[in-house]
C-alpha positions as CSV (number, residue, x, y, z in Angstrom):
1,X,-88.9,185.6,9.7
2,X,-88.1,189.4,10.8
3,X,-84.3,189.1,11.5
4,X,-82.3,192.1,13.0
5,X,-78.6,192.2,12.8
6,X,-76.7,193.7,15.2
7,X,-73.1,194.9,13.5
8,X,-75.0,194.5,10.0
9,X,-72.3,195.7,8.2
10,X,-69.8,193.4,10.1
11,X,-67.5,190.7,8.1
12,X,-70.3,187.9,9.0
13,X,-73.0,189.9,8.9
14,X,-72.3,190.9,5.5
15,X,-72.3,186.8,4.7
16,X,-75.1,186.4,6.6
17,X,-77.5,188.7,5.0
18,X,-77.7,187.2,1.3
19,X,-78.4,183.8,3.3
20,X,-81.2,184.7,5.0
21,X,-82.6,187.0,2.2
22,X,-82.0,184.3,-0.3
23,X,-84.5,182.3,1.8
24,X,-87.2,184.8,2.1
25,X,-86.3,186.2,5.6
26,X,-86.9,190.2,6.1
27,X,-83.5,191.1,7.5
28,X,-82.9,194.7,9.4
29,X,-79.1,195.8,9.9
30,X,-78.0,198.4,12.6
31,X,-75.1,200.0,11.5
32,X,-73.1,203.0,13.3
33,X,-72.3,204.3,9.8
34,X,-75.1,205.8,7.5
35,X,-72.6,205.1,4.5
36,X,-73.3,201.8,4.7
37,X,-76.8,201.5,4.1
38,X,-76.4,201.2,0.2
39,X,-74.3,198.3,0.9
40,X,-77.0,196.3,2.7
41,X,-79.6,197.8,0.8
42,X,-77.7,196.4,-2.3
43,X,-77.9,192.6,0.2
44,X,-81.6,192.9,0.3
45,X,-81.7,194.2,4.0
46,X,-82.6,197.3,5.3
47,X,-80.2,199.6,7.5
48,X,-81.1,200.7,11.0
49,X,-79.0,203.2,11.7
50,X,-78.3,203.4,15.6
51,X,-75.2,204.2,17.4
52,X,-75.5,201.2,19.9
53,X,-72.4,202.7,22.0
54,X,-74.7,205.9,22.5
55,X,-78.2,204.4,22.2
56,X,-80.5,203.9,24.6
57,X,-83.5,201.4,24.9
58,X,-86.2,203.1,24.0
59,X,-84.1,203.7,20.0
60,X,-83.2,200.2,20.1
61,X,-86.7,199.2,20.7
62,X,-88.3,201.2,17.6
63,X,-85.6,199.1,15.7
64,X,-86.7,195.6,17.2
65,X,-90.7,196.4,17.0
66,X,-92.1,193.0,14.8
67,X,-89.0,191.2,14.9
68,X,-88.9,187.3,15.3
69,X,-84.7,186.9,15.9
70,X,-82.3,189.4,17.0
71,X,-78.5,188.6,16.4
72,X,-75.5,190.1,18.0
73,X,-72.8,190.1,15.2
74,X,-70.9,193.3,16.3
75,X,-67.8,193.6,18.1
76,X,-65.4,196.8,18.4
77,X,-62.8,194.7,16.1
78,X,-58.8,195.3,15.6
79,X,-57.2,198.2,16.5
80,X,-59.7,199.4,18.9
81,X,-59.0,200.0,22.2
82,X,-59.6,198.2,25.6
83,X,-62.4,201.2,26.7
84,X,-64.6,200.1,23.4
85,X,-64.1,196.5,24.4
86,X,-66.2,197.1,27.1
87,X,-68.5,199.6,25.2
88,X,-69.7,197.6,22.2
89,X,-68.6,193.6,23.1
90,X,-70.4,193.8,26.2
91,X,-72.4,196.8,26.4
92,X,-73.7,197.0,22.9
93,X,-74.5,193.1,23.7
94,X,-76.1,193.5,27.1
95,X,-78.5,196.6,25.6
96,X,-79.7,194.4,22.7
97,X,-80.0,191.0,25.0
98,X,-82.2,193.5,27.2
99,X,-84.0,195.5,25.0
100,X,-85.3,192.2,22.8
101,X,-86.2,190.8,25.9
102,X,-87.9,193.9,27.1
103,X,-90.5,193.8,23.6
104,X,-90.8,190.2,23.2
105,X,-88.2,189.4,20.8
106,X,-87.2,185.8,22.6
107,X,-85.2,184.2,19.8
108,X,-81.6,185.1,20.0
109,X,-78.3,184.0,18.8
110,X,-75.1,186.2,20.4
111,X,-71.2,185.4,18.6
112,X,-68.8,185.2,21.1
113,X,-65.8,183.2,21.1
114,X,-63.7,180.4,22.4
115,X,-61.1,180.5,24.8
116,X,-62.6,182.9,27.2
117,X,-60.6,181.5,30.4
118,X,-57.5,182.8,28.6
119,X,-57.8,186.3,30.0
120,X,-55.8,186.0,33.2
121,X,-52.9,183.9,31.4
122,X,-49.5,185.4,31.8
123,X,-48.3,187.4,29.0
124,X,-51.8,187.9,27.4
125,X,-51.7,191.5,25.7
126,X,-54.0,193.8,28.2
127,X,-56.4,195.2,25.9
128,X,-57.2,191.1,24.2
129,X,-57.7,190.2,27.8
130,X,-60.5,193.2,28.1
131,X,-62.4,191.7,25.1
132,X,-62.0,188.3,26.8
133,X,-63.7,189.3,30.1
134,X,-66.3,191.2,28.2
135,X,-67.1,188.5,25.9
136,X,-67.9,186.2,29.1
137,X,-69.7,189.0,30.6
138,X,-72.1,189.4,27.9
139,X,-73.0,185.7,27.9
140,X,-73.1,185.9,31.9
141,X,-75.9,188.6,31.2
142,X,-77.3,186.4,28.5
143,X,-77.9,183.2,29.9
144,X,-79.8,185.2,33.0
145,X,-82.3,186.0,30.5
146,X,-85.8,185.0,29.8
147,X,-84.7,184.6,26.1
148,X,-84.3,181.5,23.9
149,X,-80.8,182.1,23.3
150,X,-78.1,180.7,21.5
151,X,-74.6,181.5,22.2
152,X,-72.0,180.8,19.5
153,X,-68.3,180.8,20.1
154,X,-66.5,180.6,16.6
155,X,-62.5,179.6,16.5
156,X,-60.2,182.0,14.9
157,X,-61.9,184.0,11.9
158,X,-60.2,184.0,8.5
159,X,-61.8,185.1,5.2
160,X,-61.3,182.6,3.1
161,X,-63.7,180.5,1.1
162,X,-66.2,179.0,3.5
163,X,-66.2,175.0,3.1
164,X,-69.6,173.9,4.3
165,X,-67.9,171.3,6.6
166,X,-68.0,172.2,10.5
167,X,-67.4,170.6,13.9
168,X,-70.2,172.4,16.4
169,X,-69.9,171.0,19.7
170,X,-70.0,172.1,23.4
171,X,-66.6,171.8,23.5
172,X,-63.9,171.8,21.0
173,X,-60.1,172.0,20.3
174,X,-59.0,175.7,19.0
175,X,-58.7,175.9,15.8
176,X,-59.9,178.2,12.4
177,X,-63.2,178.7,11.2
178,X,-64.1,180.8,8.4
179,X,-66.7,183.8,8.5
180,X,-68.9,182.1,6.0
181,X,-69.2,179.2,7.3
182,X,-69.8,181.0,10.7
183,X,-72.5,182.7,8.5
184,X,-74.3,179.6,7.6
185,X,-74.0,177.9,11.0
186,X,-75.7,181.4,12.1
187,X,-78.5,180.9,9.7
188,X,-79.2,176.7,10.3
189,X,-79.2,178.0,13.8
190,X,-82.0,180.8,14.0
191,X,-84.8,178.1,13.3
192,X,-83.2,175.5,15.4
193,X,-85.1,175.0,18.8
194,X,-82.3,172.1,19.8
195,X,-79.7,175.1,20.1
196,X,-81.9,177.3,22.5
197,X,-80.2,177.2,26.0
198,X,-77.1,176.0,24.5
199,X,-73.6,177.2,24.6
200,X,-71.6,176.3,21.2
201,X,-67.9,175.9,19.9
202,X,-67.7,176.4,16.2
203,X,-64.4,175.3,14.3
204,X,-64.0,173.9,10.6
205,X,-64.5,170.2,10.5
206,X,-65.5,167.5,8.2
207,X,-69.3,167.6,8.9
208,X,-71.5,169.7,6.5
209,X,-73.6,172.2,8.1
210,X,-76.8,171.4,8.1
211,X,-76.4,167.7,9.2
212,X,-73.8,169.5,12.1
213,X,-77.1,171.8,13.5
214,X,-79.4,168.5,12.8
215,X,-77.6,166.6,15.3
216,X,-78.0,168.8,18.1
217,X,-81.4,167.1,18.5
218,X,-79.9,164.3,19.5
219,X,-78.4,165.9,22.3
């Protein structure tokens, strides 16, 4: 499988590259920053380097030509502002959700997160509550798609060591979740039809991985 990575050279991309490498996928990182590409090169992948902020389709598409998955990994992170909230959680998400869908590339996973009906809470800080609303408008735009799309919504990220063990439900209680194990649910989930349509809460539980993505074929 061709697998491009949008925010390659993001905290779970950069878990998620060796995994899919490891099992013979052809993996293609876009990264903002051309200093970077040694690092995924070093993974196994091969950078793409495209500004997705100040990209339009037609650059994206060159970048998607032959691919079987796209995956939206990126997000403006901490410390950025409420204006690239908008910019790269929701526009960088709707270009690639469009673009893919544009030049055939149906499979496609998006990370989001949990607890997007927090935004209008009193006393939520302005600029988290702009993430929020642009996290839920980038899986409004998805879901209107003719994709086979997975959304993802992982708990709280930490970097410690990943545990294999998982909860992955429609629903679930906030809690942690680490990026690797985010990573591996990432990588069960690419070539797992049960998860197209689906919307998914990912926290750390006490079922292993793969027998967590199995059991979405029951329903």
């Amino acid at each position: 499988m061709r697998v491009v990575i949008a925010g390659g050279h993001g905290k779970i991309a950069l878990r998620l590259i060796p995994l899919l490498v490891e099992r013979g996928d052809q993996v293609v990182g876009i990264i903002r920053n051309p200093a970077h590409g040694a690092e995924l090169q070093a993974l196994g992948a091969e950078p793409a380097v495209l500004d997705l902020e100040n990209s339009d389709g037609d650059a994206l598409a060159e970048v998607l030509h032959g691919a079987d998955v796209a995956v939206f990994a990126a997000g403006a992170g901490p410390g950025s502002g409420a204006a690239r909230k908008t910019t790269v959680d929701l526009g960088a998400a709707v270009l690639l959700a469009e673009t893919a869908e544009r030049v055939g590339v149906r499979r496609h996973v998006q990370i989001s997160a949990m607890g997007l009906d927090r935004a209008d809470q009193p006393g939520m800080d302005e600029v988290f509550a702009v993430y929020l609303r642009a996290k839920d408008a980038a899986e409004q735009d998805l879901r209107e798609r003719d994709l086979d799309w997975t959304i993802l919504r992982p708990g709280q990220l930490t970097d410690e060591a990943g545990t294999g063990l998982i909860a992955l439900s429609g629903r679930s209680e906030y809690t942690t979740i680490t990026r690797e194990d985010v990573a591996g649910v990432v990588a069960a989930l690419l070539d797992t039809p049960a998860s197209i349509g689906r919307t998914l809460e990912l926290v750390q539980g006490a079922t292993p991985i793969q027998a967590a993505v199995a059991a979405l074929s029951d329903g």
